[in-house]
C-alpha positions as CSV (number, residue, x, y, z in Angstrom):
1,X,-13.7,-8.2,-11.4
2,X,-10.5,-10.7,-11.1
3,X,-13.1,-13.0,-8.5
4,X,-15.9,-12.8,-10.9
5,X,-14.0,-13.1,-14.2
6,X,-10.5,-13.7,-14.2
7,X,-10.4,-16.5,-11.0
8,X,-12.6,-18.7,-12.6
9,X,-10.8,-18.7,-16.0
10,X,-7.2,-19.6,-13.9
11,X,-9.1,-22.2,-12.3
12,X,-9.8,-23.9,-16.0
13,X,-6.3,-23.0,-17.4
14,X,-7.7,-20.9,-20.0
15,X,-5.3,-19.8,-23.1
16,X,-4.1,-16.2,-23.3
17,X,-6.4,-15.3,-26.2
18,X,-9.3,-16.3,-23.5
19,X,-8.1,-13.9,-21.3
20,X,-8.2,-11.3,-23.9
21,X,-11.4,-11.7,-24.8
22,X,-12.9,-11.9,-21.6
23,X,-11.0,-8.1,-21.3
24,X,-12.4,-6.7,-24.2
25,X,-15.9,-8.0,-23.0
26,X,-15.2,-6.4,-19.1
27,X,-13.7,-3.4,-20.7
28,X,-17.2,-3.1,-23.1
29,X,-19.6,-3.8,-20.1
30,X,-18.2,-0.9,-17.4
31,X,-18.0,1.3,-20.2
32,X,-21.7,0.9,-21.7
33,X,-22.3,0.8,-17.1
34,X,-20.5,4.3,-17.2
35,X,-22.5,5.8,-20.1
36,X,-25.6,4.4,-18.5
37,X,-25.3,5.8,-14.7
38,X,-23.7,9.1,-15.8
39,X,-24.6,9.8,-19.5
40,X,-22.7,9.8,-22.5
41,X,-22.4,13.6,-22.9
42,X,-18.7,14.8,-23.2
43,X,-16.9,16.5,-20.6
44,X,-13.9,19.1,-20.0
45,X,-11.7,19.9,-17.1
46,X,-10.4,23.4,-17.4
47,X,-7.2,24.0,-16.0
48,X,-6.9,27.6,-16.3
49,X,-7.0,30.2,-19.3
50,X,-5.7,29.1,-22.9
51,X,-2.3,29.9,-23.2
52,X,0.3,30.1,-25.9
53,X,2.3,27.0,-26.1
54,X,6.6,26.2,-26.3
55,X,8.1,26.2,-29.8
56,X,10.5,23.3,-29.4
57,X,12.0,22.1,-32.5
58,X,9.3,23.1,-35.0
59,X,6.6,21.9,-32.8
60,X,4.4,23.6,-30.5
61,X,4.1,21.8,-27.0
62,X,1.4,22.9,-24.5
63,X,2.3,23.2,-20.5
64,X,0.0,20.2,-19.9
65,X,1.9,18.2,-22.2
66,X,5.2,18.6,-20.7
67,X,3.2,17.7,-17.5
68,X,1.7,14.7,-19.1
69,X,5.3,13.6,-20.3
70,X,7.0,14.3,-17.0
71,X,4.4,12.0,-14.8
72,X,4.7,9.2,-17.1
73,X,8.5,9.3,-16.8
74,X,8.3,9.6,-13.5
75,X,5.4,7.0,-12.8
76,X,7.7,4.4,-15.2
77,X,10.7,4.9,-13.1
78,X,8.9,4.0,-10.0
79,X,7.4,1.0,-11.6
80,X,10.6,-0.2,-13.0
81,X,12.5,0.3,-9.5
82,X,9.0,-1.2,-7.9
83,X,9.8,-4.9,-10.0
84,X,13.5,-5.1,-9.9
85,X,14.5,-4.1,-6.9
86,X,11.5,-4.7,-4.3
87,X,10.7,-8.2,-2.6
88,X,7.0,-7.9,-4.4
89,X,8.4,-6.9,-7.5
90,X,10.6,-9.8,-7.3
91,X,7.4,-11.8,-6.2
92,X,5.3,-10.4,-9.6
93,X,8.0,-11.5,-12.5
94,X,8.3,-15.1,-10.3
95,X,4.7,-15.5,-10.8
96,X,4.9,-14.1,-14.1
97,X,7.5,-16.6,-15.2
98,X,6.1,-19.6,-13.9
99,X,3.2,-19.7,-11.1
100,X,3.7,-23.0,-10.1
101,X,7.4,-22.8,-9.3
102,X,6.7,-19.7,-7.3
103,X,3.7,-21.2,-5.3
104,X,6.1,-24.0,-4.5
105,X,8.8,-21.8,-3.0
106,X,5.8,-20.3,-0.9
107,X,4.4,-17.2,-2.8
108,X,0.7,-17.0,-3.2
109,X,0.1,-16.8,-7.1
110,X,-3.5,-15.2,-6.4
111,X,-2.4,-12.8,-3.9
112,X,0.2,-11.4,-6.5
113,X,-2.2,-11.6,-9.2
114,X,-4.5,-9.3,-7.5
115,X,-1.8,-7.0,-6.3
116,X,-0.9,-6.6,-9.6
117,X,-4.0,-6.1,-10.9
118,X,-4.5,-3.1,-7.9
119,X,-1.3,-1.4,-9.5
120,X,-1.8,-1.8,-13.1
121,X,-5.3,-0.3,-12.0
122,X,-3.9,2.7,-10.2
123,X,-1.4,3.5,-13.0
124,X,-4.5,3.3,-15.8
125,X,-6.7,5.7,-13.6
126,X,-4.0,8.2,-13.3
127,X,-3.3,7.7,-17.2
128,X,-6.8,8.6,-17.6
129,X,-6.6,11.8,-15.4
130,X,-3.6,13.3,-17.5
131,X,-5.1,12.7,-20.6
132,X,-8.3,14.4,-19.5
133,X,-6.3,17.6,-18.3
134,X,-5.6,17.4,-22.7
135,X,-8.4,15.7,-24.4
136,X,-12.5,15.6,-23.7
137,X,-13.9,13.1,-21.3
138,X,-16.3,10.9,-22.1
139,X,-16.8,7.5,-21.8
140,X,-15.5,5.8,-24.8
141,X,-12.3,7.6,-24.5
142,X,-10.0,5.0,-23.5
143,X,-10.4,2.3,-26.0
144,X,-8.2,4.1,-28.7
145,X,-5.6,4.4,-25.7
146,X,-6.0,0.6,-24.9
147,X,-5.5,-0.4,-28.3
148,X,-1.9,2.0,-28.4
149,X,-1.0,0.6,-25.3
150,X,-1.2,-2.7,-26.3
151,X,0.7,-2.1,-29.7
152,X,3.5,0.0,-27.7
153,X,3.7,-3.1,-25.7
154,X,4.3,-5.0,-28.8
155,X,6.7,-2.9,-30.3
156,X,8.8,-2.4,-27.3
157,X,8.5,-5.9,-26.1
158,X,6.0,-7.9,-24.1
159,X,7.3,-7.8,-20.2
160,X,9.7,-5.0,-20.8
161,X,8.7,-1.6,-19.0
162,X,11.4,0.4,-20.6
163,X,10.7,-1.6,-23.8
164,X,6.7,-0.5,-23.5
165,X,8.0,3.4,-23.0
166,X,10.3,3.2,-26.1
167,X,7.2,1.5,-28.3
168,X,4.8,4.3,-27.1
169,X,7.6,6.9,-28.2
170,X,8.5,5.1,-31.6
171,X,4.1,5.1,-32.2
172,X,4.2,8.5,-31.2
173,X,6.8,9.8,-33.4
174,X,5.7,7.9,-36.0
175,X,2.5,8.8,-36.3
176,X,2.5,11.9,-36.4
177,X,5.3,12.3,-38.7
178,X,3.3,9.9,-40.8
179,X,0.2,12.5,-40.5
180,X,2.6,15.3,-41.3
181,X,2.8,13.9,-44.8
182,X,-0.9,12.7,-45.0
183,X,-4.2,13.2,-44.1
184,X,-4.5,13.2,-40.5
185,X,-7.7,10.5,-41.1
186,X,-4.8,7.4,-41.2
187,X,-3.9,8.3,-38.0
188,X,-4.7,5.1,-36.5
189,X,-3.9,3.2,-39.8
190,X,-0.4,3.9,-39.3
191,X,-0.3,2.3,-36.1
192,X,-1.7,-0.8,-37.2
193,X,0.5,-1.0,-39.9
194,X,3.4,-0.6,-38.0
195,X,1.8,-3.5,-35.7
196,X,1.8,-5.7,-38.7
197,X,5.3,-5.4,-39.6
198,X,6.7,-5.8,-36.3
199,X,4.4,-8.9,-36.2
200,X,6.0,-10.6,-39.5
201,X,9.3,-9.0,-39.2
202,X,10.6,-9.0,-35.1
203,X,7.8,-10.1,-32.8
204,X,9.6,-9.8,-29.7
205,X,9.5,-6.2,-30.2
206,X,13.1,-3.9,-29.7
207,X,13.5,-5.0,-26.2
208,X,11.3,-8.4,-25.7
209,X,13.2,-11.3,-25.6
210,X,13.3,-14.0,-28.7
211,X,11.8,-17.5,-27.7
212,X,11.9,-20.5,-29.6
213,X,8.5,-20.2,-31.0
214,X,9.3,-16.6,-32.4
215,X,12.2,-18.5,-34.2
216,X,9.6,-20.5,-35.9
């Protein structure tokens, strides 16, 4: 994918908005190639006999949620460790920062692209593998999970990895105490409200950092 589709827009400089696009449109193709070679009918994966769930606080959390909850902490630790304390991690936020620089002091920018794209990769299939232990499977089930993912990043910060688990908490929290009030139907309506404020309002999100252009 990154040879067919992401090289050749590097190679032309193309703006971040370009690469978007051009994700949205990769993301829309495997998933209509998915439906196609396997069918669009939904799936489960049973994990054993329905069972009561923990009262914690007024709320009722199943087993497979606490799993769910416990991998992704874990998972973000790793990562976090993984980029500030390895030579490759290191490696990754040069290239992130400026490619050029980096290539100059002699690491390959496409080598770390790709090895980044490999992890973020890894990370989004095991994402998908805990949320089917909880939800259906079928093959539109990730776009609403993109599109949170991309508004925790927001809210947290763009670059941070603690900042992106603190967003996905603060969307989480809020929207379903925003549900407990209202119909569960603005579910997603919530979100993108709360996208919209922290657009006008801080755009670096709680724990991105402010740039000049933000000022503005």
């Amino acid at each position: 994918i990154d040879r067919f589709v992401y090289y050749p827009l590097r190679k032309r400089n193309a703006s971040n908005l370009i690469f978007l696009l051009a994700s949205f449109g990769v993301f829309i193709f495997l998933q209509n190639l998915i439906q196609l070679i396997y069918g669009a009918q939904i799936l489960t994966i049973r994990t054993g006999p329905v069972k009561e769930g923990h009262h914690f606080l007024g709320a009722v959390i199943t087993d497979i949620q606490i799993l769910i909850l416990m991998v992704s902490i874990i998972l973000m630790i790793v990562l976090w460790l993984f980029i500030q304390k390895t030579k490759l991690g290191k490696a990754m936020r040069a290239v992130s920062d400026d490619p050029i620089a980096a290539n100059i002091v002699g690491i390959n920018p496409e080598k770390i692209i790709l090895t980044s794209f490999a992890i973020g990769s890894a990370l989004a299939g095991a994402a998908g593998i805990l949320i089917s232990f909880e939800t259906n499977i079928e093959p539109t089930m990730g776009f609403s999970a993109l599109l949170k993912g991309i508004i925790a990043s927001i809210i947290g910060g763009i670059g941070s990895i603690p900042g992106a688990v603190l967003g996905g908490f603060f969307l989480g929290l809020a929207e379903n105490l925003g549900i407990w009030k209202i119909s569960a139907g603005w579910k997603d309506c919530i979100a993108f409200v709360i996208l919209i404020v922290f657009l006008l309002i801080r755009p670096w999100g709680f724990l991105g950092t402010k740039t000049e252009k933000d000022t503005i």
